[in-house]
N, C-alpha and C positions, 0 to 999 in steps of 0.2 A: 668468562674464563679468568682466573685467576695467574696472577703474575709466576709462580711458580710456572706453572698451564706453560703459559703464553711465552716463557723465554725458551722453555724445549724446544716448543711448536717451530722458532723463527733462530732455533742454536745460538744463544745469546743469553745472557745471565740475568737474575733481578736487579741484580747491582748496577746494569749498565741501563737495564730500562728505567729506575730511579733515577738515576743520572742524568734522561733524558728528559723527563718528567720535572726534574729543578730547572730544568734550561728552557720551560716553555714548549715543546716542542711536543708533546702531548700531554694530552688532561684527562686518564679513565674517570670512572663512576668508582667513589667510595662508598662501602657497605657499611657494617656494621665495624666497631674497632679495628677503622680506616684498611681497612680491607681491601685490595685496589681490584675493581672488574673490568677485562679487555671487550670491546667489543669487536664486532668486522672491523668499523670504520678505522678505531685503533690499533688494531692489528694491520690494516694498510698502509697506514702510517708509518708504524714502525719497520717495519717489510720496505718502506721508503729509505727512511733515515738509515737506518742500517745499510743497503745499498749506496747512500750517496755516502757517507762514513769511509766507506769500501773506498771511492774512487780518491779521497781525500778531502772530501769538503769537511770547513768548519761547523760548527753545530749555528752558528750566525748566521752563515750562507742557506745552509737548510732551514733555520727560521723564517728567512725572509722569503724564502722558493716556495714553501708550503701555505704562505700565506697570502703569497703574493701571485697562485700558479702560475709561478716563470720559473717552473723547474729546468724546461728546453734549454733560457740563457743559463742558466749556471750551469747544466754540463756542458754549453758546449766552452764557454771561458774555462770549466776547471780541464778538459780536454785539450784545448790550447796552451794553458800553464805546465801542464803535465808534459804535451809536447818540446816546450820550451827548456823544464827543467831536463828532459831525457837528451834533447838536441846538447846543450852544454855540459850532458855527461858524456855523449862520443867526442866531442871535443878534447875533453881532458883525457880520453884513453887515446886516442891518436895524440895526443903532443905524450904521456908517458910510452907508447909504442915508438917514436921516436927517438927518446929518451933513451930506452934499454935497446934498440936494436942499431944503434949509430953509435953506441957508446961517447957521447961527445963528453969535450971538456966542460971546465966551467962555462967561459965565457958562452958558451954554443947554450948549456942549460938556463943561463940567465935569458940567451933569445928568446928559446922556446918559452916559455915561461912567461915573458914579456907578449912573446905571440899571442899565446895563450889569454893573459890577461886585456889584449886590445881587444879581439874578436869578440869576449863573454862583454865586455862595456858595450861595443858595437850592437850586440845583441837586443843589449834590456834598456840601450839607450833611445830607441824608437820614440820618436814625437808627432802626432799631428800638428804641426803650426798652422794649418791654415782653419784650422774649426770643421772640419767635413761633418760632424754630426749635427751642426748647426744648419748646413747648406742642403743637408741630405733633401728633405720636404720639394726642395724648390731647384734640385741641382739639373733634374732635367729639360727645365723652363731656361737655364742659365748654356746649353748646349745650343749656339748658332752659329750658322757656316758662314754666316756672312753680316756685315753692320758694325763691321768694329774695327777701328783702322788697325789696329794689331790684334787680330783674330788667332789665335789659340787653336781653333774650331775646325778651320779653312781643311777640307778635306777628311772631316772627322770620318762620315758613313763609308767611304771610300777605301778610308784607311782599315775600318774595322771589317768589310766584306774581305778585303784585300789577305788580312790575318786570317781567315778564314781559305779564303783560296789555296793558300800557298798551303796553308795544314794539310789540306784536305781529311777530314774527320772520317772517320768509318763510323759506324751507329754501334759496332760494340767494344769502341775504347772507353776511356776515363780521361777527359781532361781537366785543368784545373786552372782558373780564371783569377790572377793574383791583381788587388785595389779593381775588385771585383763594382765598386761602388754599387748603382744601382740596377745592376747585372746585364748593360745592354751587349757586351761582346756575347758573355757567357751565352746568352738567351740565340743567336747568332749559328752557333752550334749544337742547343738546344732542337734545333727546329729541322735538321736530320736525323734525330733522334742519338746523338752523343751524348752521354750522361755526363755532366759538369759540378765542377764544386767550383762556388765561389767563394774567397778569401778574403778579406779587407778587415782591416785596424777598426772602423767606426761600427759600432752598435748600430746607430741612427739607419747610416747607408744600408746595412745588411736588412735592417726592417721595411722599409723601401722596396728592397731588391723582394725581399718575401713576398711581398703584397703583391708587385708585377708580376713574379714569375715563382708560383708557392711550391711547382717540383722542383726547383733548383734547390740542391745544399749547398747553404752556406755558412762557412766555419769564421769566427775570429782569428785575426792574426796578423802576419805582414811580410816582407819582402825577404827578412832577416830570422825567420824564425816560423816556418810552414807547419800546420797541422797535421802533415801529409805523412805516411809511414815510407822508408826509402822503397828505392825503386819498384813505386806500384801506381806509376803515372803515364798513360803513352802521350801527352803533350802538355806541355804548359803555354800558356798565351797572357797578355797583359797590354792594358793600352791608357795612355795617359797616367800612367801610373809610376813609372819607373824617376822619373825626372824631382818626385819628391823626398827622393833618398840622397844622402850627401854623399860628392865623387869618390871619396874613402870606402863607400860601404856596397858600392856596386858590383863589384867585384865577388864581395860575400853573398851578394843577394844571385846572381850568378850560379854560384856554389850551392844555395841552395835549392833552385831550380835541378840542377845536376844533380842533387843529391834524393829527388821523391822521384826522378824518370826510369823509366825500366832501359835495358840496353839499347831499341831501337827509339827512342822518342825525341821528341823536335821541341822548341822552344819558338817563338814569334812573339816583337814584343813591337808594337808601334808606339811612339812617341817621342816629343819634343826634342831633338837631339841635333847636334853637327856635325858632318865628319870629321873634323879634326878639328884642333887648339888654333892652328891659324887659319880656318875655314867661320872658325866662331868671331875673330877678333873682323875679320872681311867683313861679314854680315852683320856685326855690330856697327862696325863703322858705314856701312850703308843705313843703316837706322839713323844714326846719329847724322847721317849727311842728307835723310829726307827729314829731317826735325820728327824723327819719330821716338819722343822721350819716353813714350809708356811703351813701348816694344825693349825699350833698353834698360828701363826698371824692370822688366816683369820677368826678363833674362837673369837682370844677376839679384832678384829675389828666389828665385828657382835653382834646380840643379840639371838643367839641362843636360846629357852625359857626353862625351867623345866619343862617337860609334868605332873611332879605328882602335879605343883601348880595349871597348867591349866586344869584339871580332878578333882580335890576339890573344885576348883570356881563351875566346871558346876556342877556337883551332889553334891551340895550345894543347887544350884536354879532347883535342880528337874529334871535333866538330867539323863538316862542313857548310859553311855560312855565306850567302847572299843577304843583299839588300838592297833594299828602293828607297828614294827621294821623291815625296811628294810637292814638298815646297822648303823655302829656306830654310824651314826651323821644324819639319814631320817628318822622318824619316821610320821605316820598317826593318828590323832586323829580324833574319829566320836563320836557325843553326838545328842542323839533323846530325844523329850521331851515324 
C-alpha cells in the first residue's frame, strides 16, 4: 500500500507519516523512485503511534515503548501526568471561582494566589528519599513483627486485617490502595472479590506488586496527586504509607482522598502516628529514657502525623471518625462520610 493508500486508510496525511519515518519510528519498503510501501506490520505501527500521539506522548516516549514493548509503562506514567496536569487545572479554577465570586480586595487576591501557588509546589514537589525502588526486590523479606528493639512492624498483620474489618468491603465496590508498595493490604481485599487499584510513586514496587498479585491495577502516582477520576471511589485505605509525606502536605493528601470518593465512602489509614504534639514528645522521652536512640532517630527522620490534626481536618468536611491504638507509635484512623 502506498502512502497516499495508507494515510486515508488510518485519517492522517503523508506529511505526518514522513514525519514519523525521520524520527525512527517506522521504516516501509522502498520501491522503485523511493516509492514508500506500507505493509500490515506498518500499518500497526502506525495505528500505534498515532493513538499514543492522541494521548500526548513524545515521539521519544513512543520510540522507546515500541522498541522496548513497554507500551503498558508509558500509558500508564503518561496517564498519571495527564492526571496531575488536569488535577492543577481544577485547582486554578476554584482559586479563580473564588476570585470572581467573593469579589475580594487586593490583599485577599495576593492570598489566594499565594494559596494557589503553595499547593501546585506541594504537588510536583514529591520525593522518594528513602530509594523504595531499590528496596522493592527485598522489601518483603525486610517486613518482621518482631527482633528489633524498635520495630516498625510490631502489629503490622493485625493492623492490616484490622483496616480491613472496620471497611467492610462488599465484592462490587472499587477501592483504592494508596503507597500501595508491594500490594499486601490491597491483595487483603482482593480476596472477597473487591476490585482494587493500587497507587504508589515507585516503578520498582508496582512491578513487584504485578508479579504477586497480576489482577490487581496498578497506577503510578502518590498521596498528593491520584490517578483517580473524582468521585468514583467507594473507599480509600493506606498503611505505612502516610508517615512519608511532610506534616504541611497531609492535609492536602486528605483532600485528595476526599476528592476520587463518591458520597458514601470511608477512608482507613493505619500507620505510624501519635495522638497528639505532647503525646509524641512523652513517648519520645520514654525512648530516650530506656536508651532507645534508634527509636528516637528513626521518629524525627520520618513524618510521623498528629492523629488529633488529621481527625479535625475530616469532621470538619463531614466525616465521622474513630480510631484505635495498637502500640506507642501504630495507630488506625477510619472516617465514613
Amino acid at each position: 500500500m502506498k502512502i497516499t493508500e495508507t494515510a486515508k486508510m488510518l485519517h492522517t496525511t503523508p506529511r505526518t507519516i514522513r514525519f514519523y519515518e525521520e524520527k525512527g519510528l517506522i521504516t516501509p519498503e522502498k520501491g522503485e523512485n523511493d516509492y514508500r510501501y506500507f505493509q500490515e506490520e506498518d500499518l500497526w505501527k502506525l495505528q500505534t503511534i498515532l493513538a499514543l500521539r492522541e494521548v500526548g506522548m513524545s515521539t521519544a516516549q513512543i520510540k522507546a515503548s515500541l522498541e522496548g514493548d513497554n507500551i503498558q509503562s508509558y500509558l500508564d506514567l503518561q496517564r498519571s501526568a495527564l492526571y496531575g496536569e488536569w488535577i492543577q487545572i481544577k485547582d486554578m479554577i476554584t482559586t479563580l471561582d473564588q476570585m470572581i465570586g467573593e469579589s475580594p480586595g487586593h490583599e485577599d487576591l495576593l492570598n489566594l494566589s499565594q494559596q494557589l501557588k503553595e499547593v501546585k509546589k506541594m504537588r510536583k514537589s514529591w520525593k522518594d528519599r528513602w530509594n523504595f525502588d531499590e528496596q522493592a526486590e527485598e522489601y518483603d523479606q525486610t517486613i518482621k513483627t518482631t527482633g528489633y528493639r524498635f520495630n516498625v512492624h510490631e502489629h503490622y498483620h493485625v493492623a492490616l486485617s484490622k483496616v480491613k474489618d472496620w471497611v467492610e468491603p462488599k465484592p462490587e465496590e472499587l477501592g483504592v490502595d494508596i503507597g500501595t508498595g508491594t500490594g499486601n493490604l490491597a491483595a487483603l481485599f482482593m480476596d472477597d472479590g473487591t476490585t482494587m487499584i493500587g497507587v504508589d510513586q515507585s516503578e520498582e514496587m508496582l512491578k513487584v506488586c504485578l508479579k504477586k498479585y497480576p489482577e490487581l491495577e496498578t497506577r503510578p502516582g502518590h498521596f498528593l496527586s491520584l490517578p483517580i477520576m473524582d468521585h468514583s471511589t467507594d473507599f480509600v485505605v493506606s498503611s505505612y504509607a502516610l508517615h512519608h509525606l511532610p506534616d504541611a502536605e497531609k492535609e492536602l493528601a486528605l483532600a485528595e482522598m476526599d476528592r476520587i470518593l463518591n458520597d458514601d465512602g470511608r477512608i482507613a489509614i493505619a500507620d505510624l502516628m501519635f495522638e497528639n504534639e505532647k503525646e509524641k514528645q512523652r513517648i519520645l522521652a520514654q525512648f530516650e529514657q530506656e536508651g532507645n536512640g534508634e527509636a528516637v532517630d528513626a521518629i524525627h527522620d520520618e513524618f510521623y502525623a498528629d492523629l488529633s490534626k488529621l481527625v479535625n481536618w475530616l469532621e470538619k468536611e463531614g466525616y465521622n471518625v474513630k480510631t484505635h491504638q495498637f502500640n506507642r507509635i501504630l495507630h488506625l484512623l477510619y472516617a465514613e462520610k
